[in-house]
N, C-alpha and C positions, 0 to 999 in steps of 0.2 A: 545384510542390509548395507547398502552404500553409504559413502560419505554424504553423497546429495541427498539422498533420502532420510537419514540421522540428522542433516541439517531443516530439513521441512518441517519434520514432528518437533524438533526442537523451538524452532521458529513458532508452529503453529500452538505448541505451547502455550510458550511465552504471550502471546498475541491473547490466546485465551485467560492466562493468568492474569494479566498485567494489565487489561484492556478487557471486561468481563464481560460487554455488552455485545462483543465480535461472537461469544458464546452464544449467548440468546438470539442471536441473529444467524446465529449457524453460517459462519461467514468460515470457509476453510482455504488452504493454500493447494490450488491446482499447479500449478507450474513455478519451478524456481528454479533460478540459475545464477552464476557469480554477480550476476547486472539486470536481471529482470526478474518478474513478477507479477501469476496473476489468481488474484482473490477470486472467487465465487463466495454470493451466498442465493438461497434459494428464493425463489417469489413467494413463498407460503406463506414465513414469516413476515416478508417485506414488503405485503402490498398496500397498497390506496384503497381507499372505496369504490375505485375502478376499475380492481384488478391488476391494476398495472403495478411498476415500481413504487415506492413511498420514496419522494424527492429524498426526504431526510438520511431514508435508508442508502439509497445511489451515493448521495453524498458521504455517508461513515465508510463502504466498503472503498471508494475512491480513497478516501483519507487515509484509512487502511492500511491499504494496497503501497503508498509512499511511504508511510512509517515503519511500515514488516520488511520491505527491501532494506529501508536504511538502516535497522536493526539487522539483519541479516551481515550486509556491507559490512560495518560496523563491528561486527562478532568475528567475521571472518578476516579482518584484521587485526586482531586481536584487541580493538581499542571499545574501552566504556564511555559510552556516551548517552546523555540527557536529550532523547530528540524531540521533538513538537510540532506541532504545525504552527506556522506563523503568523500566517495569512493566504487565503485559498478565494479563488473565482470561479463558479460552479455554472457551467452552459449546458441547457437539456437540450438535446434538437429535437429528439420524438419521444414520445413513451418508450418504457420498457416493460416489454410483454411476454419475459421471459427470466430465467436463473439472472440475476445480476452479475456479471462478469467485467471487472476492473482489471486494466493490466499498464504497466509504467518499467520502464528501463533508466538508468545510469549510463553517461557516457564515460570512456576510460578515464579524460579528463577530469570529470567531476569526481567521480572516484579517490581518483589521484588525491583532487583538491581536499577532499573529506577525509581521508585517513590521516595524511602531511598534516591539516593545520590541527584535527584533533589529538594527536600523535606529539604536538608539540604542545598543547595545552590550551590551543585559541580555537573559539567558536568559528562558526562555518553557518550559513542561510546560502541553501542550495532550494535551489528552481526543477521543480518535476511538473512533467504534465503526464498526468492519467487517464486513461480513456476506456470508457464504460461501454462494453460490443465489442463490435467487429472494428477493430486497429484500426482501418482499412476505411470505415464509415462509421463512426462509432454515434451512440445513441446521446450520449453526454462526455464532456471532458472538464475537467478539473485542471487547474492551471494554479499550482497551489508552492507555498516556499516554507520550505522547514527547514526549524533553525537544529542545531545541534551542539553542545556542551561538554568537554569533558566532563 
């Protein structure tokens, strides 16, 4: 098994432990790499009475999706950190009529900024935006800031 692959079950884990309701939501890690990230979880559990996505639901695997990357980040620089969400702004533009699919990246810079100032003992509120679909035209995005602690 690879590093990256030891790093995902690990990751998805922890997401599952630490975070028990990503479980019942069956929210798993498809994609992962040193600076991105993208959650699934299935329509079955997460719909409306329309069939479609449940807002609340879109919104926990967006949330997600930014706190399993910064824990990820985070591990892979060796530093323990306290993350949260801080404060988040949640825009639908259409139904989701399909698997919920969240995905969010780190730039090198943030990165940078996030291990340095944890690394030296000072908190950090870093800006992600995640987006729910297709990258490209995505169905909703999240526009959200998490703080982080040693």
């Amino acid at each position: 098994m690879s590093d990256q692959e030891n790093a995902r079950q690990a990751l998805q884990s922890d997401l599952h432990t630490l975070i028990p309701l990503s479980g019942y939501m069956e929210i798993r890690i498809s994609a992962l790499g040193p600076a991105h990230i993208e959650l699934e979880a299935p329509l079955g559990p997460n719909h409306n009475h329309a069939g479609t996505g449940f807002a609340g639901a879109i919104y926990s695997v967006a949330v997600l999706a930014g706190w399993a990357l910064l824990r990820h980040a985070t591990r892979q620089a060796g530093v323990d950190a306290e993350l949260v969400i801080a404060d988040a702004q949640m825009h639908y533009q259409r139904p989701v009529t399909g698997d919920i699919v969240a995905h969010t990246a780190i730039t090198p810079e943030q990165l940078a900024e996030l291990t340095h100032r944890l690394g030296s003992g000072r908190r950090v509120r870093l800006p992600l935006v995640i987006q729910v679909g297709d990258p490209e035209d995505p169905d909703a995005t999240l526009q959200g800031r998490y703080f982080a602690r040693p």
